[in-house]
Every structure is written in structure tokens, then in C-alpha cells.
C-alpha positions as CSV (number, residue, x, y, z in Angstrom):
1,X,-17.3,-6.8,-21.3
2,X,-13.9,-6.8,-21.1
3,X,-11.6,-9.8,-21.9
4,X,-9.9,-11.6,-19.2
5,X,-8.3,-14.5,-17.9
6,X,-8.8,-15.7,-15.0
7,X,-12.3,-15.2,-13.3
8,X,-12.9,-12.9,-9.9
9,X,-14.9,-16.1,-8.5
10,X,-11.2,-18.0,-8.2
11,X,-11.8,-20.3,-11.3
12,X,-8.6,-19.4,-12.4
13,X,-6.2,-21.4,-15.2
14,X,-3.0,-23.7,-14.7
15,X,-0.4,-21.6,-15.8
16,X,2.9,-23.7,-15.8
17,X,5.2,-23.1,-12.8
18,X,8.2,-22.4,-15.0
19,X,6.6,-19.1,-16.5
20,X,3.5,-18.7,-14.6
21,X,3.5,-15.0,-12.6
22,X,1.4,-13.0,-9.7
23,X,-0.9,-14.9,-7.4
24,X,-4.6,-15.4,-7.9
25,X,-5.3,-12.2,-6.0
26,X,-3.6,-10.4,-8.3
27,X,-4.8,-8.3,-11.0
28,X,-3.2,-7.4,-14.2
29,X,-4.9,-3.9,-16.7
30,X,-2.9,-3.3,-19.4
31,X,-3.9,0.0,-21.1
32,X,-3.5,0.4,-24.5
33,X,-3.4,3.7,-26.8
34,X,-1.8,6.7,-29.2
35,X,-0.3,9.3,-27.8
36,X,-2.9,11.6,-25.7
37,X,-5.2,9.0,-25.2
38,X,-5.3,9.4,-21.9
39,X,-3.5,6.3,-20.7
40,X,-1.2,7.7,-18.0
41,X,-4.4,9.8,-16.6
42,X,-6.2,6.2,-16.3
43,X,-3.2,4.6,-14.6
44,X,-2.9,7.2,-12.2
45,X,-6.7,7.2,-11.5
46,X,-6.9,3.4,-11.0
47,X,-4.0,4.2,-8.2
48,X,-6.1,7.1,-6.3
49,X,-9.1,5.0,-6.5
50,X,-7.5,2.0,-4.7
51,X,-4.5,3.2,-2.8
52,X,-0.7,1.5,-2.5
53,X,-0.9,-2.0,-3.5
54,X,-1.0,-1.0,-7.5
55,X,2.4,-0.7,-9.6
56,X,2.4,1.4,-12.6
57,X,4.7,0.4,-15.2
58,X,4.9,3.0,-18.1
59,X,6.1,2.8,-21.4
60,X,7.7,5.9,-21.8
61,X,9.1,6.0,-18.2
62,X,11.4,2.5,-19.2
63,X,12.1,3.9,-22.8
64,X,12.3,7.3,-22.7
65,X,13.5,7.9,-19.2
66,X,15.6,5.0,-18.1
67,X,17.1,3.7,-21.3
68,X,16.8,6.8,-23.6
69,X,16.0,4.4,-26.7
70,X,13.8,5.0,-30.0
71,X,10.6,2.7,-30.2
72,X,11.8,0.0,-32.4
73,X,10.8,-3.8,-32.6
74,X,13.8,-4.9,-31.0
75,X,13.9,-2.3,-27.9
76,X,15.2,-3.0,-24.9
77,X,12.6,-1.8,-23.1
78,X,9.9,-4.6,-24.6
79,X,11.5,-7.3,-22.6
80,X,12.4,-4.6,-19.7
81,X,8.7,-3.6,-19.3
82,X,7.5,-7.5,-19.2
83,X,9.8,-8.5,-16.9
84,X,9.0,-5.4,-14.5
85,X,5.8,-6.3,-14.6
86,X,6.3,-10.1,-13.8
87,X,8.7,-9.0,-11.3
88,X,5.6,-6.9,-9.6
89,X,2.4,-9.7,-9.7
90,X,5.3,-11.9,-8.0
91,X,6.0,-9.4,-5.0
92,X,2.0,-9.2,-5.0
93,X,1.5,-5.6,-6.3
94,X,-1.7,-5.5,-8.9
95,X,-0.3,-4.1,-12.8
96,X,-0.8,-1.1,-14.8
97,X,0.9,-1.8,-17.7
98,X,0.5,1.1,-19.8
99,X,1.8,2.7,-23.2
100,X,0.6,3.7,-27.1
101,X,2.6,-0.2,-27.3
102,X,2.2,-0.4,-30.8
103,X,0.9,-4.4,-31.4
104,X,3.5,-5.1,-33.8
105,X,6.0,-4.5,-31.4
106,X,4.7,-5.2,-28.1
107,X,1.9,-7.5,-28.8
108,X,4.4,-10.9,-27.6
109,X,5.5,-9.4,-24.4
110,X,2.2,-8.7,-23.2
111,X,-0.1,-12.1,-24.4
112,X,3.1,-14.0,-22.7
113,X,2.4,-11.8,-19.8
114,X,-1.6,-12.6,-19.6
115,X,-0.8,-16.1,-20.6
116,X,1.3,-16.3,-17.7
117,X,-0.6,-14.0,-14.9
118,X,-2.4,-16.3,-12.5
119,X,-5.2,-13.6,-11.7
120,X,-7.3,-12.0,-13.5
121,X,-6.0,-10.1,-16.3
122,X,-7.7,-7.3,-19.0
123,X,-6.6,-5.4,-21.6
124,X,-8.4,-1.8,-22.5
125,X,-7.6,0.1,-25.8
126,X,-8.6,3.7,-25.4
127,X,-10.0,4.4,-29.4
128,X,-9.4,8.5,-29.7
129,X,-10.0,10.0,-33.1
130,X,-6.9,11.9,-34.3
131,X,-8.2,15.0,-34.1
132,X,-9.4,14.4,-30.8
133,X,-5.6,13.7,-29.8
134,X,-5.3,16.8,-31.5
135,X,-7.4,18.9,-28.6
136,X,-6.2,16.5,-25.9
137,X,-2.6,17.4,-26.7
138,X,-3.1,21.2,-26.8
139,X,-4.9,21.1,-23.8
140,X,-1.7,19.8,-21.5
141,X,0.1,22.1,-18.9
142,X,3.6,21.4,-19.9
143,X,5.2,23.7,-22.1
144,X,8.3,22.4,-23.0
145,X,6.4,18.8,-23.7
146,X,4.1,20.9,-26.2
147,X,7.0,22.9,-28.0
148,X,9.5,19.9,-28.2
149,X,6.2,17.3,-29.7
150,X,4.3,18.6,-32.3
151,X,1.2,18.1,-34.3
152,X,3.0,16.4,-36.9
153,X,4.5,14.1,-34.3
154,X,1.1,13.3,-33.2
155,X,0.0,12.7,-36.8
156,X,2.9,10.3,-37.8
157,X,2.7,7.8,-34.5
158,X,-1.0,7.8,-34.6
159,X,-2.7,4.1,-35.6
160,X,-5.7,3.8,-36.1
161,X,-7.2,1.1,-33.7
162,X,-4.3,-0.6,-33.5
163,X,-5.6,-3.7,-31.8
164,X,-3.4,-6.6,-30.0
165,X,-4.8,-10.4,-31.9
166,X,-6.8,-12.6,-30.5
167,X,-9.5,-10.4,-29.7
168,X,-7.7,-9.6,-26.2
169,X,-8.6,-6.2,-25.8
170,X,-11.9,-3.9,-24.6
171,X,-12.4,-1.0,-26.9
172,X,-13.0,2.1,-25.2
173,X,-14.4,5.1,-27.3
174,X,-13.4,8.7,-26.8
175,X,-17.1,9.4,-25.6
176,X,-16.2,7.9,-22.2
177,X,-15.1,10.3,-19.6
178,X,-12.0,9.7,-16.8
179,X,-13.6,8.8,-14.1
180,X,-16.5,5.9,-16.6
181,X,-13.4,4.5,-17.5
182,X,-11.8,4.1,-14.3
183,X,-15.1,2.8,-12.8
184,X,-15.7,0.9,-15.8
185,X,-11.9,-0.8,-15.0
186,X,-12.9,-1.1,-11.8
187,X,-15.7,-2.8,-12.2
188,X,-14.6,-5.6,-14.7
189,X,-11.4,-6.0,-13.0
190,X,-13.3,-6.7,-9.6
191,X,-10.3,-4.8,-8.5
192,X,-12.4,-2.7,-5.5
193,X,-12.2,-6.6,-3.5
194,X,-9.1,-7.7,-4.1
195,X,-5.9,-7.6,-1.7
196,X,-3.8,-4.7,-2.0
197,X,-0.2,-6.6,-0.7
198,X,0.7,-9.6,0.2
199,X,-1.6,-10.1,3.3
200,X,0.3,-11.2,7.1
201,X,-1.5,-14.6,8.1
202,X,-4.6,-13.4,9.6
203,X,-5.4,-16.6,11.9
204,X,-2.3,-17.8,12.9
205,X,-2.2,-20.4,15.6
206,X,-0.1,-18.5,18.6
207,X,2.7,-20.8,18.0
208,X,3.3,-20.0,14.6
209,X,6.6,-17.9,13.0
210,X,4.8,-16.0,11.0
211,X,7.5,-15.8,8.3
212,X,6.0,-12.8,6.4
213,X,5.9,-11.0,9.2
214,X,9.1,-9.5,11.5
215,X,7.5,-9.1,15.1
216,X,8.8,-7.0,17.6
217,X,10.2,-9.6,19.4
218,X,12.3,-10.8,16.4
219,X,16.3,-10.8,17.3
220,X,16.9,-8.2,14.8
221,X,14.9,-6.0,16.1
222,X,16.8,-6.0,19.8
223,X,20.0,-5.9,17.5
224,X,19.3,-2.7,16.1
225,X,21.7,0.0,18.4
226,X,20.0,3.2,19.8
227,X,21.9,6.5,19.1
228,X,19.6,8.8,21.2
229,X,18.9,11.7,20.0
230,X,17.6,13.7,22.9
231,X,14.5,15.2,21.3
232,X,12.1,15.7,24.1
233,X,8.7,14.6,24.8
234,X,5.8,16.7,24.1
235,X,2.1,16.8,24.6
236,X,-0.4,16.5,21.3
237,X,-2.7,18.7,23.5
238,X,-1.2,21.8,22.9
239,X,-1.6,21.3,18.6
240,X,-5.1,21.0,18.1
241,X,-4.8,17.0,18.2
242,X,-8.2,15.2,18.6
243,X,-7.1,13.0,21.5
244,X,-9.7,10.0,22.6
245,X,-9.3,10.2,26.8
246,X,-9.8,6.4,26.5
247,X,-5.7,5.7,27.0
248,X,-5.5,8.7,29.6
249,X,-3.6,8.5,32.9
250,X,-3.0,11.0,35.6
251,X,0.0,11.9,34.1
252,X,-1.2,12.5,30.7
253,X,1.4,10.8,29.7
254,X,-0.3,9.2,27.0
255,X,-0.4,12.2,24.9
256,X,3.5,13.1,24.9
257,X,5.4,12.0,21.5
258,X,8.8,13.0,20.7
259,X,8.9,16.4,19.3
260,X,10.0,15.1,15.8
261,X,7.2,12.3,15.7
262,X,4.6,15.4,16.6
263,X,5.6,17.0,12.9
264,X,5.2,13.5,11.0
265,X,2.0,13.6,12.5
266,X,0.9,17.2,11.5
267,X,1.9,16.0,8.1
268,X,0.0,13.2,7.7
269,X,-2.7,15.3,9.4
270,X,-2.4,17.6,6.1
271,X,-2.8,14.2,3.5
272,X,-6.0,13.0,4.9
273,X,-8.7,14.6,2.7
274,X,-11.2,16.8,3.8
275,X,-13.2,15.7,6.2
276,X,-11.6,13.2,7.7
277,X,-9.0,13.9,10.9
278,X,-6.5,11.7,12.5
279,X,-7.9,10.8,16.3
280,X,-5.2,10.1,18.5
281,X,-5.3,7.2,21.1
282,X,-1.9,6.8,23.0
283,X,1.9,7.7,22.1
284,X,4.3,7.5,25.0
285,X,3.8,4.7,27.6
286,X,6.1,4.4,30.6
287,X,8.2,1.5,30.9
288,X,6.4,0.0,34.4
289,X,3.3,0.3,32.1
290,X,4.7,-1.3,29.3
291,X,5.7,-4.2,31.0
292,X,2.3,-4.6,33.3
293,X,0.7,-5.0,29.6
294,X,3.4,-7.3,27.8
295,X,3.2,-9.6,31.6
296,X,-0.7,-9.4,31.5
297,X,-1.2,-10.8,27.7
298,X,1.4,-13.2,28.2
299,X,-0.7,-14.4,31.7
300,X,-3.4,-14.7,29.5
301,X,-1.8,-16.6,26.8
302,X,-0.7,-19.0,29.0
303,X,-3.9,-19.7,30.7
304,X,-5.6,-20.9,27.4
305,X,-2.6,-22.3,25.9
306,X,-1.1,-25.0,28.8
307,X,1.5,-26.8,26.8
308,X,3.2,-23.6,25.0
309,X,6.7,-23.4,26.2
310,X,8.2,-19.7,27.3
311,X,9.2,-19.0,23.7
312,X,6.0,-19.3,22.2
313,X,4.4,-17.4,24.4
314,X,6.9,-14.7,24.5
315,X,6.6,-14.7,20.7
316,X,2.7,-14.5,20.2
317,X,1.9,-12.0,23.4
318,X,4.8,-9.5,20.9
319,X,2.3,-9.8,18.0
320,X,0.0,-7.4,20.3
321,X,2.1,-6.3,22.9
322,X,6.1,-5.0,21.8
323,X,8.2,-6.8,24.6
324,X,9.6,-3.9,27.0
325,X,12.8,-3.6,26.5
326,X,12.5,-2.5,22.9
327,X,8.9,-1.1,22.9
328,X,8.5,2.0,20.6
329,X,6.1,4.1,22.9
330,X,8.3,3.7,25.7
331,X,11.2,5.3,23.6
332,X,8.2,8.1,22.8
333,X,8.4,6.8,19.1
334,X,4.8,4.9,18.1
335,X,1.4,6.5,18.2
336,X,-1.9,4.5,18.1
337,X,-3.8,6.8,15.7
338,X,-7.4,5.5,13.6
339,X,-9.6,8.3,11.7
340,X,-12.8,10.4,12.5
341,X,-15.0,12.4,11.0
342,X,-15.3,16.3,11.0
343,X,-17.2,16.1,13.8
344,X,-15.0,13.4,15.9
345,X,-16.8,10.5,15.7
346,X,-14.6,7.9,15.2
347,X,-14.6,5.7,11.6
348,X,-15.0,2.3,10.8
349,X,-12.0,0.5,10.6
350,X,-13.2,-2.7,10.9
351,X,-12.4,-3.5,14.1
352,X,-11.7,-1.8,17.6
353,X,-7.9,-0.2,18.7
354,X,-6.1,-2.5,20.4
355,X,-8.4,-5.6,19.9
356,X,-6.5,-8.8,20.0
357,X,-5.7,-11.0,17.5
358,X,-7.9,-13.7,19.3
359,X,-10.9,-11.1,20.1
360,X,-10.9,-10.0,16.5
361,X,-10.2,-13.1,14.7
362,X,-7.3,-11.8,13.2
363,X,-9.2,-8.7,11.7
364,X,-6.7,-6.1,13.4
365,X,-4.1,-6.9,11.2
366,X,-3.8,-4.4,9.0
367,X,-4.4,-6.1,5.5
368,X,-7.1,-8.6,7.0
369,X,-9.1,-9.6,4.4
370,X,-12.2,-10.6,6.6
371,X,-13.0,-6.5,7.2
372,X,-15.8,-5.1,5.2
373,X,-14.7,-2.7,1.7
374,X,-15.8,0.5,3.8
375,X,-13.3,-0.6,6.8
376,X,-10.8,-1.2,3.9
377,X,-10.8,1.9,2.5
378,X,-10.3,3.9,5.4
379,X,-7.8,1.6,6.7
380,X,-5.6,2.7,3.1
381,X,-6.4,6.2,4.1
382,X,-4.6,6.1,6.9
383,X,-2.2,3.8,6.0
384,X,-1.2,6.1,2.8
385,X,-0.9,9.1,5.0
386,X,0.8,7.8,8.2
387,X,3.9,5.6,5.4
388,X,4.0,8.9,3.2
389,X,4.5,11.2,6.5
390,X,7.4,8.8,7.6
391,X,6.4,6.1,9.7
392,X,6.6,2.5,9.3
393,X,2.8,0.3,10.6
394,X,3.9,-3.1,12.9
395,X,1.2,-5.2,10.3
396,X,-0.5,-6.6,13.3
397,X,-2.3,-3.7,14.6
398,X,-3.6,-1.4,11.5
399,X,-3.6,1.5,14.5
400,X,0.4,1.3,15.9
401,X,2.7,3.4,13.9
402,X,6.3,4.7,14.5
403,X,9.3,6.2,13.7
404,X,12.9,6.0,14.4
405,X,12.9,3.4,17.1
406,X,14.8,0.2,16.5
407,X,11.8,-1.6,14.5
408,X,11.0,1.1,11.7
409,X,15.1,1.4,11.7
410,X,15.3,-2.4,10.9
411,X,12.2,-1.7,8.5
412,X,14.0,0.6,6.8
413,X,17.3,-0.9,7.0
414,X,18.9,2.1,8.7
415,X,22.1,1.4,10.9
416,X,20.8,2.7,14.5
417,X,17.4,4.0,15.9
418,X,17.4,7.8,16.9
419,X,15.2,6.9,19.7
420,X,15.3,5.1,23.1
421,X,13.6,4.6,26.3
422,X,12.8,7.9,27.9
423,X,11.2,9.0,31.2
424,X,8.6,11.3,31.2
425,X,10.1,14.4,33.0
């Protein structure tokens, strides 16, 4: 088994507040190697098995890349790499802390860090013979890596199990292919359970800030100016969309996006893997409409909640409804997309589009923790392809993406939103 600190069941140690680092959710892997051990290859698998949520931090990108300094024992980039790391649990990222770290050098810096990690934290050494590294290192695509660093190279960093004290670290031998040690880190790490990012509160009472979360009716958002851009409104029909008729008006108005939000959405299209498709439930929404649904929750609200004053309710109807005068469909700007299959049957996401936070129990924001690991994982999926095609998720409804309206403009601290409220011609 592998060493750790900190237990998945939450029995976890008092770390003192002065040095203490991450959350109790968080998990710290610290891979451990020579050269063409396969360390990076693990990192990088550990991310495309779980999804955003996990920060890398790589010897060789701190030393080599950023501060262009030899490996001695007092390199900058010992201290750099811990604190990168601390700097990560805090913002509550899980670490990959990766490198050939000799333990001589490195060996304080990281049992401070474990010391100090609230969550659960284990160490892997990848044990590969030399001439092993030997094959490994031939075997790579780049060229100019393999002219500039030689066998002999190889040969005179290479340390024979070069273990951290303490009896910290999992030995892994060479026997143990990619994907048995990822599932192996996996595993041990009890990483496939825990919370990507910091999670929004998921049962708020309605009155509530909700300080970790900017709403849409949050003064900066309103503050944001619109530059219109003029890009017109088109229909998702006419490019092979999958489009759910449950949202559908006379109009079809429903199905119209501005023409530059249509090409995000081919893109992320193209990032799903195969066979998985996005299915589209609403983009634009006219402004009457907008405001018959922002007036209706709000009626609602205030039926079961007597003594809220016109603030709060004006503040918890936006966590599900954007207030109308700054609502990004109405500008032609969000989409409510989820996934299907190849045959267009819609996935598990843990809960319905559009329910409520009171209907779901808070389980339609999007980093809920009380949705199953299956709704989880395709809730990523999306996720990962909607943020790397451009748009920004409002973290209460895992479906509602947009872009270029005043909120993802504010999101992304940009000084004016491209899009505004536009009339369906």
C-alpha cells in the first residue's frame, strides 16, 4: 500500500495553522524517478483520468524552463516548486508533484510539504532498471531532446532507488504498465471521490451571499459595459445540432445563438470523445420571456419564504434565473447544453436541466458533491469541453454556459461584453 497521511475516511491530522496547506479534500501524489521513468506520462494520465481540478507541478518545467538553472542542492527551484505546490492545495487544486528529485536535494521540501498537507498525501517512486531507461529514452518522438541528451547523460544522473527517509514512498517496479500505475494511484489516493475545485455552497439558505460564488445579479456584473458587436442570430438547426424540442416555441427561437457562439459550440462538439454528442436545450430567449421566468421564480420564492425582503429575493431567484436586464440568452450569448449518447439519449448528469436549487437539493450546481461518480464524470466532460471551447459555466446550473456577455466578461476580467440584448429578427 502506499504511504500516506491523512486517511480518505476524513481522520485526518492537526497540521499547525502557521504552515499547514490544502483542505482535507485535497490530495497531494508526489512522483518520484530517474530520467525516463515515466513520471511526466503518469502526471499527465492522473490529469486525463480525472479532468480539471488537478495541478501539475514539474521539475523540469520550474528548473529548466522558467529559471534555466543546474540541479544543485541549493536551487532555486527547490523552494520554487514547494511553494507552487502549497500555493495550489490552498486554491483547492489536487498535486502532482513530479521530478527525478534527487532525495538529497529535494527530500526537505517535499516531507515539509506532506507534513504540512491537510489531505491525503502519497508518494510513488517509479524503480526502472538503467537499461530499461535505456529503451524508454530511445523510444521518445523528439529528436532534438534525443540528440541534445545522451546515453551517457542517462548513465551519470541515474540512482539507483534513490528513496526519500522515513519510508515515505511506494515502490513501483518497471513491470507495471501506464495505465496499473495510474489506477493503482488512483486507487490508493481515493482520488476518483474527491472534489475537483473548491465546491459553490450546495444548500444555501436563499438568503445567503454566497461569497464564492458571483451571481448574475451581483453589481459587477450590471457594471460591465456592452460594446455590441452586431453578429447576428442564427439557428443550431441548420448544423447538424441535436436539439431537445423541450425549450421550443413557435418562433424557434430557442435554437438561434449568435453566429460566433455557434463556432465555440462546433468546437467543443469536436473535444467530446467518441460517442458522446452535445444535446442542445435553449440559447436565445426573448426578453418578455426572460422576464415572465425571473417574475415567476421570484413569485415563487416569496410564497415559501414570507419574511424575505425584496433584496433577498431578488438575489436567490438570480442563482436560477439571470435577472433581465443583463441575461446572457437574451443578448443570444448562453446555451443550455448536457450530453447524449450516439444515439441521442440523453446522459446522466445527476440531475435534470433547469432543476432548481430547491427541487434538486442543490445537486444542479455544477461541482455538487451529492451527485453520483458516473453523473460526475460526465459533468467534467462537458465542463472540460464547453471552458476549453471558450465559454465561461454560471456554477449554479452545470447546463448554462456563455460567452461574451457581461458575466463571462467579468469572469474573465475583460473591459466590455461584445454582446447585448438582441431581438429576434
Amino acid at each position: 500500500m502506499a504511504r500516506m497521511t491523512g486517511t480518505p475516511s476524513g481522520a485526518h491530522r492537526r497540521v499547525p495553522t502557521a504552515t499547514a496547506a490544502g483542505r482535507e479534500d485535497t490530495r497531494l501524489v508526489v512522483i518520484r524517478g530517474n530520467s525516463a521513468s515515466g513520471k511526466s506520462s503518469v502526471a499527465q494520465g492522473l490529469r486525463d483520468h480525472y479532468g480539471r481540478g488537478i495541478a501539475i507541478v514539474g521539475q523540469d518545467v520550474i528548473r529548466r524552463n522558467v529559471l534555466k538553472e543546474h540541479d544543485t542542492a541549493r536551487g532555486a527551484n527547490i523552494a520554487l516548486l514547494g511553494r507552487i505546490a502549497r500555493e495550489a492545495l490552498n486554491a483547492g487544486f489536487h498535486v502532482v508533484l513530479e521530478g527525478i528529485l534527487y532525495a538529497d536535494r529535494y527530500s526537505h521540501m517535499i516531507t515539509s510539504l506532506v507534513r504540512d498537507h491537510r489531505g491525503v498525501s502519497c508518494c510513488y517512486y517509479l524503480d526502472v532498471p538503467l537499461e530499461s531507461t535505456f529503451v524508454r529514452h530511445a523510444s521518445k518522438a523528439d529528436a532534438a531532446y534525443l540528440a541534445q541528451v545522451t546515453d551517457s547523460h542517462l548513465a551519470s544522473w541515474y540512482r539507483e532507488l534513490d528513496l526519500l527517509p522515513g519510508g515515505l514512498e511506494t515502490v513501483i517496479p518497471a513491470d507495471s504498465t501506464l495505465q496499473d500505475t495510474i489506477a493503482r494511484i488512483v486507487g490508493e489516493t481515493d482520488l476518483a471521490s474527491a472534489s475537483p475545485t473548491p465546491p459553490p455552497q450546495c444548500k444555501p439558505s436563499q438568503g445567503d451571499s454566497m461569497s464564492s460564488l458571483v451571481l448574475m445579479s451581483d453589481p459587477q456584473v450590471a457594471a460591465i459595459p456592452v460594446r455590441e458587436c452586431g453578429e447576428p442570430l442564427v439557428d443550431v438547426r441548420d448544423h447538424s445540432f441535436r436539439v431537445d424540442p423541450r425549450k421550443q416555441d413557435p418562433l424557434g427561437a430557442f435554437a438561434h445563438v449568435r453566429e460566433g457562439v455557434l463556432a465555440r459550440l462546433e468546437h467543443a462538439r469536436s473535444l467530446l470523445p467518441a460517442g458522446t454528442d452535445l444535446l442542445f436545450i435553449e440559447g436565445y430567449r426573448p426578453l418578455a420571456l426572460q422576464q415572465r421566468y425571473f417574475t415567476e421564480y421570484r413569485d415563487e420564492l416569496a410564497a415559501a419564504h414570507h419574511g424575505w425582503t425584496a433584496e433577498q429575493l431578488y438575489q436567490a431567484a438570480s442563482r436560477y434565473v439571470s435577472p433581465p436586464e443583463i441575461a446572457p440568452h437574451s443578448a443570444g450569448a448562453a446555451v443550455d447544453v448536457t450530453l447524449a449518447d450516439q444515439d441521442g439519449h440523453e446522459l446522466d448528469l445527476g440531475t435534470r436541466v433547469n432543476a432548481s436549487p430547491e427541487e434538486s437539493d442543490g445537486a444542479c450546481f455544477t461541482h455538487a458533491p451529492n451527485v453520483s461518480d458516473r453523473a460526475r464524470h460526465h459533468r467534467m466532460l462537458l465542463l472540460n469541453a464547453m471552458e476549453n471551447a471558450g465559454f465561461t459555466n454560471y456554477r449554479t446550473e452545470f447546463w448554462h454556459f456563455s460567452v461574451a456577455d457581461r458575466y463571462d466578461a467579468l469572469m474573465r476580467q475583460e473591459p466590455h461584453a461584445r454582446y447585448g440584448p438582441i431581438e429576434l429578427p
